[in-house]
VMD Tcl script that builds the backbone (N, CA, C; Angstrom):
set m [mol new atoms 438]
animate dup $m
set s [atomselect $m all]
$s set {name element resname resid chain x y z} {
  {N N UNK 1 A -1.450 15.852 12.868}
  {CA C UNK 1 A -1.039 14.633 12.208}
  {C C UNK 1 A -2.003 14.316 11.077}
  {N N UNK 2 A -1.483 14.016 10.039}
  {CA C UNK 2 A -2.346 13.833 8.948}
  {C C UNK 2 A -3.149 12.154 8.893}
  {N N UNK 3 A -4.718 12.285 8.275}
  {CA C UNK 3 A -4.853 11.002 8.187}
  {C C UNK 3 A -4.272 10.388 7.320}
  {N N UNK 4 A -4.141 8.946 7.538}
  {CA C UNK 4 A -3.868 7.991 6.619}
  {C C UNK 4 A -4.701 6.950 6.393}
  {N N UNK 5 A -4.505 6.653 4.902}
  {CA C UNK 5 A -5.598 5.555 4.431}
  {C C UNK 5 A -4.785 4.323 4.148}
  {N N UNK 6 A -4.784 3.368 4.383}
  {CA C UNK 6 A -4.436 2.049 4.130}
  {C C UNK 6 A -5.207 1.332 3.146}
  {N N UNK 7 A -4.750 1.291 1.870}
  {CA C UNK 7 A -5.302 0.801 1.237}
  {C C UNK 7 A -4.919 -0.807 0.741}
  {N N UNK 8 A -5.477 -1.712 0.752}
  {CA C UNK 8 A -5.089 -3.102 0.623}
  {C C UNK 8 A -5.455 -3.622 -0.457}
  {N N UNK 9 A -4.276 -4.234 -1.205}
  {CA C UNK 9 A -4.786 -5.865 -2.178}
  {C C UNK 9 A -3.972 -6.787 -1.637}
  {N N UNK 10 A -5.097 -8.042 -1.587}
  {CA C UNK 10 A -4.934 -9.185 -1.226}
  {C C UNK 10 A -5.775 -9.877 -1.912}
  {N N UNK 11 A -5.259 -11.189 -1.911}
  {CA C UNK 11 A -5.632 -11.941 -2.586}
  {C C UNK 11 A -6.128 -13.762 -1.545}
  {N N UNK 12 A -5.115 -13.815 -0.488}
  {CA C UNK 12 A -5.281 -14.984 0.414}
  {C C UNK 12 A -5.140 -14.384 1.828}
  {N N UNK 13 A -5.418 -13.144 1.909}
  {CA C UNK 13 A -5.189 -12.457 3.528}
  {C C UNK 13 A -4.085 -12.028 3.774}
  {N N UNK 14 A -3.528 -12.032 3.322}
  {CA C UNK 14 A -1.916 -11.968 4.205}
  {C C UNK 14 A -1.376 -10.656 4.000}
  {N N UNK 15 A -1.866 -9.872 3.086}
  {CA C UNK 15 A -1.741 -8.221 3.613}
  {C C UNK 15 A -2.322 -7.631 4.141}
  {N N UNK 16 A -3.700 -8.377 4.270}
  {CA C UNK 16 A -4.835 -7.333 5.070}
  {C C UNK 16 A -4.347 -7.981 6.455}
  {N N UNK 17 A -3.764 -8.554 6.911}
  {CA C UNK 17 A -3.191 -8.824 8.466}
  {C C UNK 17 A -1.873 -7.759 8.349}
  {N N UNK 18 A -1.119 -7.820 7.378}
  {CA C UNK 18 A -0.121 -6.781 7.659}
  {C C UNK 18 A -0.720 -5.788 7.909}
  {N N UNK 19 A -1.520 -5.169 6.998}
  {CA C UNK 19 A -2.374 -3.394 7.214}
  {C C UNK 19 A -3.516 -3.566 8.647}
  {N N UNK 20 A -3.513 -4.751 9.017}
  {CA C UNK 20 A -4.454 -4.423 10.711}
  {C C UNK 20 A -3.249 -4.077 11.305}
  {N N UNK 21 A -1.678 -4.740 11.492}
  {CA C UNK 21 A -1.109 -4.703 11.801}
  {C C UNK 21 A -0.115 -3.627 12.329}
  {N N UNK 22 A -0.108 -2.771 10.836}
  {CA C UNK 22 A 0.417 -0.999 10.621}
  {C C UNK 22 A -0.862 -0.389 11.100}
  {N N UNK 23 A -1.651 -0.878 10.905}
  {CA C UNK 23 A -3.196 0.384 11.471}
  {C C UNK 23 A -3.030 0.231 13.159}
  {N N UNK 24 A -2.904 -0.857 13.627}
  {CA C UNK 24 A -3.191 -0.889 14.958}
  {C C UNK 24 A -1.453 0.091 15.526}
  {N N UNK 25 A -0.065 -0.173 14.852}
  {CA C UNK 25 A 0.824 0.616 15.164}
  {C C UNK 25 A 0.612 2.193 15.058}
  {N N UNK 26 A -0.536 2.656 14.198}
  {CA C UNK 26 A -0.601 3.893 13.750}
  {C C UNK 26 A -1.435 4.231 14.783}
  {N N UNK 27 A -1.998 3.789 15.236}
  {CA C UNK 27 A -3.725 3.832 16.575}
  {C C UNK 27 A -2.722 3.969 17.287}
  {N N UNK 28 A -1.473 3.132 17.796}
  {CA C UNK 28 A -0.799 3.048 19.435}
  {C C UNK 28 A -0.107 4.795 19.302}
  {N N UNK 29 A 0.084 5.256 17.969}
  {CA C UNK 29 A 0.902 6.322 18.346}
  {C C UNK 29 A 0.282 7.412 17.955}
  {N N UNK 30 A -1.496 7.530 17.900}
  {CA C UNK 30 A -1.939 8.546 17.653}
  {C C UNK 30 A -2.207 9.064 16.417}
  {N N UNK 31 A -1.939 8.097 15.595}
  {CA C UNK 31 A -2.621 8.216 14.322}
  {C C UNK 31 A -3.919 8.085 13.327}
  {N N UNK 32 A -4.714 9.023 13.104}
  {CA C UNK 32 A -5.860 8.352 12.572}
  {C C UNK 32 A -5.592 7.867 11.177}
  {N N UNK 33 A -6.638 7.183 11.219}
  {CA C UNK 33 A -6.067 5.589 10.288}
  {C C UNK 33 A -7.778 4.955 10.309}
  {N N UNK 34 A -7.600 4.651 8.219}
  {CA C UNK 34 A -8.689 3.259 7.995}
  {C C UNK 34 A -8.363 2.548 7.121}
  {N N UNK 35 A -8.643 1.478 7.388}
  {CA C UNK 35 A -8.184 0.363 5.895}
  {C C UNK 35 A -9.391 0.220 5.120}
  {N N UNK 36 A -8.599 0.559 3.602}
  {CA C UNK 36 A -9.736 0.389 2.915}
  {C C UNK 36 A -8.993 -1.017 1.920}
  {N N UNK 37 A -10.258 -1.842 1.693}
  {CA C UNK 37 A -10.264 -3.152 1.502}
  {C C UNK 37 A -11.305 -3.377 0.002}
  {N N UNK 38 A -11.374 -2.275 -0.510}
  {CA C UNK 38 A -11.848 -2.268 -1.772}
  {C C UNK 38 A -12.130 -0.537 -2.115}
  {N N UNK 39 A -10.510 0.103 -2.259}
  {CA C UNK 39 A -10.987 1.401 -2.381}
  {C C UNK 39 A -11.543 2.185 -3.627}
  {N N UNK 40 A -12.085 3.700 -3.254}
  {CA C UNK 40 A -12.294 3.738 -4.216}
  {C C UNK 40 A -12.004 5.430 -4.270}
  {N N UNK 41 A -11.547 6.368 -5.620}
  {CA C UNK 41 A -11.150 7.622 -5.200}
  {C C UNK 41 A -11.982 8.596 -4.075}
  {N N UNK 42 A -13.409 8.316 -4.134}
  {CA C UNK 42 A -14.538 9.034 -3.727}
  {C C UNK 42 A -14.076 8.757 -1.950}
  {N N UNK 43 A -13.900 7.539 -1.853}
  {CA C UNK 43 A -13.459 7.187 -0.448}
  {C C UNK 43 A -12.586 7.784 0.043}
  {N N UNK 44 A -11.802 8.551 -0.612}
  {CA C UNK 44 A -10.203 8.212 -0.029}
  {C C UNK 44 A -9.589 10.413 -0.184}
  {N N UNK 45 A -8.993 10.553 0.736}
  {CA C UNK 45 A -9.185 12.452 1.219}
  {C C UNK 45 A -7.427 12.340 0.381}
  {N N UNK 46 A -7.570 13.064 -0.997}
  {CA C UNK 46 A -6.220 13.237 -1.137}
  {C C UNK 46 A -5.444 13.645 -0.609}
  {N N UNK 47 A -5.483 14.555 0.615}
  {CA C UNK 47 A -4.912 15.183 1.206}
  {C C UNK 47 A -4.445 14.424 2.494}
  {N N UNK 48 A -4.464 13.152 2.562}
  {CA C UNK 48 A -3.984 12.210 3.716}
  {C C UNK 48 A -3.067 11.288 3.135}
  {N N UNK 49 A -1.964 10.621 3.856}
  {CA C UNK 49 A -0.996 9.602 3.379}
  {C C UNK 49 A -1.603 8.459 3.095}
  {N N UNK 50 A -1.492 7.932 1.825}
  {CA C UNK 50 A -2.273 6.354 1.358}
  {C C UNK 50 A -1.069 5.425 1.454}
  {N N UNK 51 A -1.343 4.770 2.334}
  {CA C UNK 51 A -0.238 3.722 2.626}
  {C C UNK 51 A -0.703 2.200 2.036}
  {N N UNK 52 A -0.426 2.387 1.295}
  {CA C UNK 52 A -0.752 0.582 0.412}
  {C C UNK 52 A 0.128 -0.427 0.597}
  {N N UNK 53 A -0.808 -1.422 1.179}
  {CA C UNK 53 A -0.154 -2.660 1.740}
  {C C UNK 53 A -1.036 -3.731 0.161}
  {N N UNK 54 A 0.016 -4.012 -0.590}
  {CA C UNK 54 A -0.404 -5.227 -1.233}
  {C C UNK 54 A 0.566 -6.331 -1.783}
  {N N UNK 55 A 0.349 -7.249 -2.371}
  {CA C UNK 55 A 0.596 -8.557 -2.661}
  {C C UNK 55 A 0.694 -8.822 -4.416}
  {N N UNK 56 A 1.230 -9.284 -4.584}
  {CA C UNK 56 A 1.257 -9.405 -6.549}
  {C C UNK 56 A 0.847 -10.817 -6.149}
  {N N UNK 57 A -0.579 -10.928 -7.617}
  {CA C UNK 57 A -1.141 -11.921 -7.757}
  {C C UNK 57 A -0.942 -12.538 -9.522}
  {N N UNK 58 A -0.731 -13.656 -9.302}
  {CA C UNK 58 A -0.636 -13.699 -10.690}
  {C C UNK 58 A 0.676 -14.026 -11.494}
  {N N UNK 59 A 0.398 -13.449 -12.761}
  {CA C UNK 59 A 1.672 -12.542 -13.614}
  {C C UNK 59 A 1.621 -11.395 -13.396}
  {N N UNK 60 A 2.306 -10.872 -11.636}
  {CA C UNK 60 A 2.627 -9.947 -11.605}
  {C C UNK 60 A 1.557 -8.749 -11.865}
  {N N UNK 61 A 0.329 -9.190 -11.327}
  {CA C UNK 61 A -1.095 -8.207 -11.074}
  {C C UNK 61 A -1.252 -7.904 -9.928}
  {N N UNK 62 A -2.027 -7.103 -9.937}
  {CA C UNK 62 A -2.232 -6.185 -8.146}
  {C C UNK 62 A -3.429 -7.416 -7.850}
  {N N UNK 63 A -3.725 -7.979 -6.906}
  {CA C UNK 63 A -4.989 -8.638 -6.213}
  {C C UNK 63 A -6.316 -8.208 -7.193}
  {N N UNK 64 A -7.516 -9.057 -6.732}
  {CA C UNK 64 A -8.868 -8.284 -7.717}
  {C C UNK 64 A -9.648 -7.625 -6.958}
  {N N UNK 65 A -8.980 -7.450 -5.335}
  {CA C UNK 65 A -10.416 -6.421 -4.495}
  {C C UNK 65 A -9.387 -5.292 -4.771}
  {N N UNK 66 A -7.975 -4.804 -5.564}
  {CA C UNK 66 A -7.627 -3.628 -5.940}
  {C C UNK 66 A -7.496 -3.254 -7.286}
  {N N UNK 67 A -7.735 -4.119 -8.403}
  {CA C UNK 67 A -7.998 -3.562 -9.456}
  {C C UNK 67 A -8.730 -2.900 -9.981}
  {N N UNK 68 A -10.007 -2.273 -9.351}
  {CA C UNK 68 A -11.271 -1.895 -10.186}
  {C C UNK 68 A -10.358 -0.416 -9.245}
  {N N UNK 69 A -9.741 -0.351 -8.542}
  {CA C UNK 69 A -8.625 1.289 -7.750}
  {C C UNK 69 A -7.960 1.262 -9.023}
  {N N UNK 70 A -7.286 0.643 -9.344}
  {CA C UNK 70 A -5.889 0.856 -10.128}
  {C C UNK 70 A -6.609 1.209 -11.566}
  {N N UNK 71 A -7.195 0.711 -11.986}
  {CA C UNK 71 A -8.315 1.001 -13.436}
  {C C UNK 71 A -8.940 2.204 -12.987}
  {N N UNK 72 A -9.649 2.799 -11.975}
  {CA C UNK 72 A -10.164 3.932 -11.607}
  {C C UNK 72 A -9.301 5.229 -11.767}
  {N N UNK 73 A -8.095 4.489 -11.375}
  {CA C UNK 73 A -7.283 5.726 -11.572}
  {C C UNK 73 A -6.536 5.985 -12.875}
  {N N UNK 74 A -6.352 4.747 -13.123}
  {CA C UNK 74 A -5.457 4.688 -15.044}
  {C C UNK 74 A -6.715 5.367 -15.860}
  {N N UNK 75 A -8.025 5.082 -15.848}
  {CA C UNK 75 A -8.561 5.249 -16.639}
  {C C UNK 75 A -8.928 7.086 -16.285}
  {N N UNK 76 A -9.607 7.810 -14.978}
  {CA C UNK 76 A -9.855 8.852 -14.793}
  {C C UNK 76 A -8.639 9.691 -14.747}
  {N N UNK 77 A -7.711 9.532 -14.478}
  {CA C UNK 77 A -6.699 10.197 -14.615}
  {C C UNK 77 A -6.632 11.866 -13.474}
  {N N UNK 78 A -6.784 11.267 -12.432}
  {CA C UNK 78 A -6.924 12.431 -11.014}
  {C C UNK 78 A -5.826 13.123 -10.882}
  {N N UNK 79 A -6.311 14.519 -10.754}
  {CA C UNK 79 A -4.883 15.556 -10.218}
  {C C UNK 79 A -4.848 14.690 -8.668}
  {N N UNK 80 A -3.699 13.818 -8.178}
  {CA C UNK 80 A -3.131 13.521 -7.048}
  {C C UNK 80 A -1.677 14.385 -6.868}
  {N N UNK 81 A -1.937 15.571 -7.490}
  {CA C UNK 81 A -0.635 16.432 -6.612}
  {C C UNK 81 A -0.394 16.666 -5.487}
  {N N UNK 82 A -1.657 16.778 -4.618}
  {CA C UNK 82 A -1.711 16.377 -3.419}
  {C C UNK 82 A -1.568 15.578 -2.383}
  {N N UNK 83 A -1.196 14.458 -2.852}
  {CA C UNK 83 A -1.202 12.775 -2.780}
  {C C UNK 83 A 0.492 12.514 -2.288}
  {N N UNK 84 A 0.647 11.927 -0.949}
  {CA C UNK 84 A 1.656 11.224 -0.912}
  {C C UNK 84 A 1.334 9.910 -0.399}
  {N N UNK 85 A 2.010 8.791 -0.586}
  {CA C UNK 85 A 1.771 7.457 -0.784}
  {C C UNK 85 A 3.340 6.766 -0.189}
  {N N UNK 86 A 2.889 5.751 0.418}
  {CA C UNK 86 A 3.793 4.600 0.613}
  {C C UNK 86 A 3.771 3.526 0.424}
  {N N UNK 87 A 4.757 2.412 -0.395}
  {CA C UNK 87 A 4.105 1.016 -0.163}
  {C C UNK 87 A 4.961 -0.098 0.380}
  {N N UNK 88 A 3.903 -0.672 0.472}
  {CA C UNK 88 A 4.638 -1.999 1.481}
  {C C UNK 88 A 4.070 -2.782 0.975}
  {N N UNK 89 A 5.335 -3.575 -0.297}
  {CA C UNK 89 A 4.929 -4.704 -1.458}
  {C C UNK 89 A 5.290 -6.100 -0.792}
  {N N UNK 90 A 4.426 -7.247 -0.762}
  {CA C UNK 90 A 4.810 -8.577 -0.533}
  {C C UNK 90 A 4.781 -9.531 -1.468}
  {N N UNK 91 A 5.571 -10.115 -1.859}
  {CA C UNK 91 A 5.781 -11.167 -2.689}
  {C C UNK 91 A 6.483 -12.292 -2.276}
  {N N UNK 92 A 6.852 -12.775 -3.378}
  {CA C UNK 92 A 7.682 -14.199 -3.463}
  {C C UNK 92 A 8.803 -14.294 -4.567}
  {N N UNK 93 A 10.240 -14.143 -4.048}
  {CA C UNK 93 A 11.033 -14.017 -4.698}
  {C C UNK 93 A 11.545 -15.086 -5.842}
  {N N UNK 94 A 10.683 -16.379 -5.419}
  {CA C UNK 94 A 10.856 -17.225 -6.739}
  {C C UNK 94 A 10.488 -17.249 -7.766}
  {N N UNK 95 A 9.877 -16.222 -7.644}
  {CA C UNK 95 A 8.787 -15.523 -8.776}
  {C C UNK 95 A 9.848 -14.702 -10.007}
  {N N UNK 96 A 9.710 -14.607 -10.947}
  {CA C UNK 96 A 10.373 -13.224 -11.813}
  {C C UNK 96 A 9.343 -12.038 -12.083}
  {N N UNK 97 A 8.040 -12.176 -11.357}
  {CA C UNK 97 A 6.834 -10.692 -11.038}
  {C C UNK 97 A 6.970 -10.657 -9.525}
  {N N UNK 98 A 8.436 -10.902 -8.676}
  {CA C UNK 98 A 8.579 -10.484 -7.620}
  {C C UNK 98 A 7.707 -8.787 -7.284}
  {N N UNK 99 A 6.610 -9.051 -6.642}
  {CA C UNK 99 A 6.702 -7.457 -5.749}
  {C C UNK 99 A 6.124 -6.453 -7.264}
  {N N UNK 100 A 5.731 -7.045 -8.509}
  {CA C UNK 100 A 5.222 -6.257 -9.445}
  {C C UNK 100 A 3.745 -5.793 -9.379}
  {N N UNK 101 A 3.000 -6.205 -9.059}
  {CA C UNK 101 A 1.806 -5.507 -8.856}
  {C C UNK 101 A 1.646 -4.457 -8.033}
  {N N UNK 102 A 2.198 -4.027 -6.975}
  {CA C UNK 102 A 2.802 -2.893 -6.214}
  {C C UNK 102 A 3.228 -2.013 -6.773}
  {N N UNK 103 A 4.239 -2.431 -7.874}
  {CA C UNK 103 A 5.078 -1.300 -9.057}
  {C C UNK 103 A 3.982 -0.670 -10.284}
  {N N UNK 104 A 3.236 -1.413 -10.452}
  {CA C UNK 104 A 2.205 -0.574 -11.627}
  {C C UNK 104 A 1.039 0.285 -10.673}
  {N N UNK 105 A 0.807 -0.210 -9.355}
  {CA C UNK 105 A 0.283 1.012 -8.756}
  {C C UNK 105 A 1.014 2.250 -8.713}
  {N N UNK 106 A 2.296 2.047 -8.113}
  {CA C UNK 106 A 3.248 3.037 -7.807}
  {C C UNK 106 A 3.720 4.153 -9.287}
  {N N UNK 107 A 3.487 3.395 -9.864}
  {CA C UNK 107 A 3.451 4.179 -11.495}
  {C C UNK 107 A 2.175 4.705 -11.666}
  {N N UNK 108 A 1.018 4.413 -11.963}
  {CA C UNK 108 A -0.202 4.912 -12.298}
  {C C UNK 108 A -0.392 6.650 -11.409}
  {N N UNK 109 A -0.035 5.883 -9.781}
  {CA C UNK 109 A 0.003 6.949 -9.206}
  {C C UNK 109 A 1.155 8.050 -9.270}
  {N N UNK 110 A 1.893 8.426 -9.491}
  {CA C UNK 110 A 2.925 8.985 -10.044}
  {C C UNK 110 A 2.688 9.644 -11.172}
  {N N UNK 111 A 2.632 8.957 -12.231}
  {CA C UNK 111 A 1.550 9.486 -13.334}
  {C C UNK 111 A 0.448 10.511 -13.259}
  {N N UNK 112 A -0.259 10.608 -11.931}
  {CA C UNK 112 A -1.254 11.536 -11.569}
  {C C UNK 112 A -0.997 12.486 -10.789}
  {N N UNK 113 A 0.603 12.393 -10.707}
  {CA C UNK 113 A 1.270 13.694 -9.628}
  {C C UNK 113 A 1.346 13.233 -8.103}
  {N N UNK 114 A 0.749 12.413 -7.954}
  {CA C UNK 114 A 1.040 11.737 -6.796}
  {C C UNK 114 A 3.346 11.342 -6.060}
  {N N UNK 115 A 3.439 11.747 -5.009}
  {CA C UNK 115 A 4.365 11.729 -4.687}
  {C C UNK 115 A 4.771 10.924 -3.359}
  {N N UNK 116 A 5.910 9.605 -4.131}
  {CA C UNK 116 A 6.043 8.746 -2.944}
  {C C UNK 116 A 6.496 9.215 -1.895}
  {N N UNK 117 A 6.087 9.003 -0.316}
  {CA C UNK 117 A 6.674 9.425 0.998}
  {C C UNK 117 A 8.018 9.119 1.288}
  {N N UNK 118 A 7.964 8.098 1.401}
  {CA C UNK 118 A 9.484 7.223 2.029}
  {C C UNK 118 A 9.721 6.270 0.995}
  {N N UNK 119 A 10.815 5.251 1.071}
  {CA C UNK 119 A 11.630 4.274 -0.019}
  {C C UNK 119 A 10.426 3.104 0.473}
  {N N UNK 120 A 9.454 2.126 -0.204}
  {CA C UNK 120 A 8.820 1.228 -0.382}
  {C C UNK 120 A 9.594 0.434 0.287}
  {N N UNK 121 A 9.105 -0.345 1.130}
  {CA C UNK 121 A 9.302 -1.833 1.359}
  {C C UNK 121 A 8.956 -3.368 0.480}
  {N N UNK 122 A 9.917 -4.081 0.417}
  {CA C UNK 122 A 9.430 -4.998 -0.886}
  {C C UNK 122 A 9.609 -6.206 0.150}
  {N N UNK 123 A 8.787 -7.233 0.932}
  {CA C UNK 123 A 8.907 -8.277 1.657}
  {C C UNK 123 A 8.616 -9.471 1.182}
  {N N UNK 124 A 9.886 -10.106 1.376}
  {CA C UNK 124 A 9.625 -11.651 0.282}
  {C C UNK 124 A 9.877 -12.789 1.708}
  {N N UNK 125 A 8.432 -13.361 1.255}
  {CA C UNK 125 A 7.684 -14.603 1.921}
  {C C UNK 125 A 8.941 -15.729 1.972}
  {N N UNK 126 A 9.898 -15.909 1.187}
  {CA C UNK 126 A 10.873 -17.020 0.976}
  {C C UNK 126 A 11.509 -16.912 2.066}
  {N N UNK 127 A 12.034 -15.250 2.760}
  {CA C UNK 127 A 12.619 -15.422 3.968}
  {C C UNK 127 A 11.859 -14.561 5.320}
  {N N UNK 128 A 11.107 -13.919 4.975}
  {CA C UNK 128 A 10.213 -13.384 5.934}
  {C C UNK 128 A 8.997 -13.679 6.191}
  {N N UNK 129 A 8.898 -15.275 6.776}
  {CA C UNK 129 A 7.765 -16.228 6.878}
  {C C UNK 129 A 6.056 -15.522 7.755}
  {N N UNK 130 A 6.817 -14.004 8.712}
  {CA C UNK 130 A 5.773 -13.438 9.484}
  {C C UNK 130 A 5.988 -12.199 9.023}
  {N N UNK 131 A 5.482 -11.887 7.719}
  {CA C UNK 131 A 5.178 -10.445 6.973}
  {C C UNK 131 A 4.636 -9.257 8.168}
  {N N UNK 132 A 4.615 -9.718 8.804}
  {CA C UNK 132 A 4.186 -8.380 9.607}
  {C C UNK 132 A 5.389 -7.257 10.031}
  {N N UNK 133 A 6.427 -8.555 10.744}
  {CA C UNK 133 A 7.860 -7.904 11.405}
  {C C UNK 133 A 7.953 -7.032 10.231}
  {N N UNK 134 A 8.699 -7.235 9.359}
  {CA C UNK 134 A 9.490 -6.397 8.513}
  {C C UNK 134 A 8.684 -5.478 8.342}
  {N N UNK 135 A 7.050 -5.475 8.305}
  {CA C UNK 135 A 6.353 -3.711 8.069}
  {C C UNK 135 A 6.775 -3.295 8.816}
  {N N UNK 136 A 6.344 -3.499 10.332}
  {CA C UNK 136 A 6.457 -3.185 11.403}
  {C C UNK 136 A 7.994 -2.217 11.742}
  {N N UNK 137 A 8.669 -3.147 11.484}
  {CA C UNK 137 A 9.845 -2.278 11.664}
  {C C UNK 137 A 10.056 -1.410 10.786}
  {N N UNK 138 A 9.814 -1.479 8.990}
  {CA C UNK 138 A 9.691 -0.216 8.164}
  {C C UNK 138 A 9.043 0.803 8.813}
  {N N UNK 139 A 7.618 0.700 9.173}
  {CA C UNK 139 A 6.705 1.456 9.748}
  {C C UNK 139 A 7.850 2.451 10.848}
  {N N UNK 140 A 8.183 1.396 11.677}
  {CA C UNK 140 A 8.705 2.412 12.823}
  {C C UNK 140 A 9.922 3.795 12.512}
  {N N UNK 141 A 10.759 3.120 11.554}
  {CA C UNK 141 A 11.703 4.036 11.401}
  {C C UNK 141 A 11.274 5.199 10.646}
  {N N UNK 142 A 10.102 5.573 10.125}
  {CA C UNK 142 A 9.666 6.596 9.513}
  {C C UNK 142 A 8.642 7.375 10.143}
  {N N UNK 143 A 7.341 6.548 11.078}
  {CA C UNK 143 A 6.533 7.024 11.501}
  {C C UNK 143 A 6.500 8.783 12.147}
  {N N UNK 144 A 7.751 9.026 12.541}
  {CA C UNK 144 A 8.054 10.264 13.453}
  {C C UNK 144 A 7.507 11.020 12.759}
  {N N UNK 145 A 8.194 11.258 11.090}
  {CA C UNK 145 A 8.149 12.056 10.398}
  {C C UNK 145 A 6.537 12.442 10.056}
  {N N UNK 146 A 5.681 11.960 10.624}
  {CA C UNK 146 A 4.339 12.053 9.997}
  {C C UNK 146 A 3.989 13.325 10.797}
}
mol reanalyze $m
mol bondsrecalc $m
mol representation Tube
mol addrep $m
């Protein structure tokens, strides 16, 4: 089973409880698993699934404990051919930068050959008041495949 890295932006907590949340589901089924909470490439084994749990802050910006990642990588520009990735975007649909700070990661990385795993989850706070369920259940219907 391959590792996976959980990588988080947040901005008021509420994804880094989703990613304890998927980490502790990934632990129940034998998965090794760490959340990283200010990553950085040196940290992180391309060769493991990066599962990014984050939040759009802003106009539609990634959080600021994940921007100095997202600049690391726009700016160095890493062979991630190796790299598969998932995300699990939370927002607020009253927003018109619904779930956008998630999307310029998902591009940057892509850009570097990086290749998404499964279809992203996009969870909006307006009707999914306990962000966890809806990972949770994304999480489950794919996990096998790991």
């Amino acid at each position: 089973m391959p590792k996976i890295e959980l990588l988080v932006g947040t901005t008021l907590g509420g994804a880094e409880y989703v990613a304890d949340e998927l980490a502790a589901q990934l632990t129940r089924f034998g998965h090794e698993n760490q959340i990283h909470l200010t990553p950085k490439l040196t940290d992180l084994d391309p060769k493991s699934l990066w599962l990014i749990v984050s939040s759009t802050h802003g106009a539609g910006d990634l959080p600021d404990n994940i921007m100095p990642f997202f600049d690391e990588i726009a700016v160095k520009k890493p062979d991630l051919s190796q790299t598969k990735f998932a995300i699990c975007a939370i927002g607020d649909s009253s927003y018109d930068t619904f779930c956008l700070g998630p999307e310029k990661l998902s591009k940057v990385l892509e850009e570097c050959g990086a290749q998404v795993y499964v279809d992203k989850i996009q969870i909006d706070i307006q009707y999914d008041h306990i962000p966890e369920d809806p990972a949770l259940a994304w999480l489950t219907q794919w996990q096998d495949q790991l």
